[in-house]
C-alpha positions as CSV (number, residue, x, y, z in Angstrom):
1,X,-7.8,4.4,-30.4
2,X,-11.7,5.3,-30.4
3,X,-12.5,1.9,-28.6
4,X,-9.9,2.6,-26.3
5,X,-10.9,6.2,-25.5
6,X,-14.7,4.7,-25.0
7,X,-13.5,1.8,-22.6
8,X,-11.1,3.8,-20.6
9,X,-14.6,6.5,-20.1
10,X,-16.5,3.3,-19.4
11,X,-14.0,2.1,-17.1
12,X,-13.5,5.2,-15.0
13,X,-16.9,5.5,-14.7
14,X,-18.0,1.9,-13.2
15,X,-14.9,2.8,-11.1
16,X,-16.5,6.2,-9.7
17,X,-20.0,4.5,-9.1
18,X,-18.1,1.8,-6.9
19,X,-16.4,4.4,-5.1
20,X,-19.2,6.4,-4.6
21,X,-21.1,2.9,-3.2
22,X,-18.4,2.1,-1.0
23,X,-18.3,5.8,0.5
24,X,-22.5,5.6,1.3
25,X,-21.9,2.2,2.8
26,X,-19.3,3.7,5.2
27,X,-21.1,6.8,6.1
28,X,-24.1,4.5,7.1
29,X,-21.7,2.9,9.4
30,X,-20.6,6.1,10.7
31,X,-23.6,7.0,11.6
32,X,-24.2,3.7,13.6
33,X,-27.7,3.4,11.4
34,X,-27.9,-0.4,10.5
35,X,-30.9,-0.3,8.6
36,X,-29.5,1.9,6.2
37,X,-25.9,0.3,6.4
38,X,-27.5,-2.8,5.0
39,X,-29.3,-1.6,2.3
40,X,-26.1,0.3,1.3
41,X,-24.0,-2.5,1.7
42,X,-26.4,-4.9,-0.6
43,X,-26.5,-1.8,-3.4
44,X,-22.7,-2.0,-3.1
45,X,-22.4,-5.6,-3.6
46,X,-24.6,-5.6,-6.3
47,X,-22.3,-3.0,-8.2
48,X,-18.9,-4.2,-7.4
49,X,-19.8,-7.7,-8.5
50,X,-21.0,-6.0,-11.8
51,X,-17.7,-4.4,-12.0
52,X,-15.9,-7.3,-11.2
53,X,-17.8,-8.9,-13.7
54,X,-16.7,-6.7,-16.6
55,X,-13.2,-6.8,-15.9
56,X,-13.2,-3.7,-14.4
57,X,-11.8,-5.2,-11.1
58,X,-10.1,-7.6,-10.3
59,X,-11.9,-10.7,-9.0
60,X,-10.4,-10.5,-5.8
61,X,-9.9,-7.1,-5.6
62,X,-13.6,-6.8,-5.5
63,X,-14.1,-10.0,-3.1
64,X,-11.7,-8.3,-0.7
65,X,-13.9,-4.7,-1.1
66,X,-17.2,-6.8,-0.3
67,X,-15.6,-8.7,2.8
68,X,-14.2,-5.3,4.6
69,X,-17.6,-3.9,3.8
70,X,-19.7,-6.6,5.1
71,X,-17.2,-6.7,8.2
72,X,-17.5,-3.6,9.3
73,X,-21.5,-3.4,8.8
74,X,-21.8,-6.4,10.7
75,X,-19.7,-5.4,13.2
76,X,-22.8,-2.7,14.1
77,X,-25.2,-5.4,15.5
């Protein structure tokens, strides 16, 4: 039970830092500022693929995350 209660923690935090990625990378966009829309998007990639990594998301779940990302930042320039 304590290596469950310390993975689920784990777990919902990765989960939060992804969210919290993917909303920075969207309000970039929003703002129509592609300088800071790519950085964003290339911190968020970073993470989700960590989380991906871990088993924290699934493979493709995260692979479809970074293609809507990327989509929308490149559809800016």
């Amino acid at each position: 039970m304590r290596q469950t209660e310390k993975k689920r923690a784990r777990n919902t935090a990765t989960k939060s830092h992804v969210k919290t990625r993917i909303k920075r990378v969207l309000s970039a966009v929003e703002g129509k500022n592609v300088d800071a829309s790519k950085e964003e998007l290339f911190t968020a990639i970073k993470v989700i693929d960590k989380a991906a990594a871990k088993g924290v998301l699934h493979k493709n779940n995260a692979a479809r995350k970074v293609s809507r990302l990327t989509k929308k930042v490149n559809s800016l320039s």
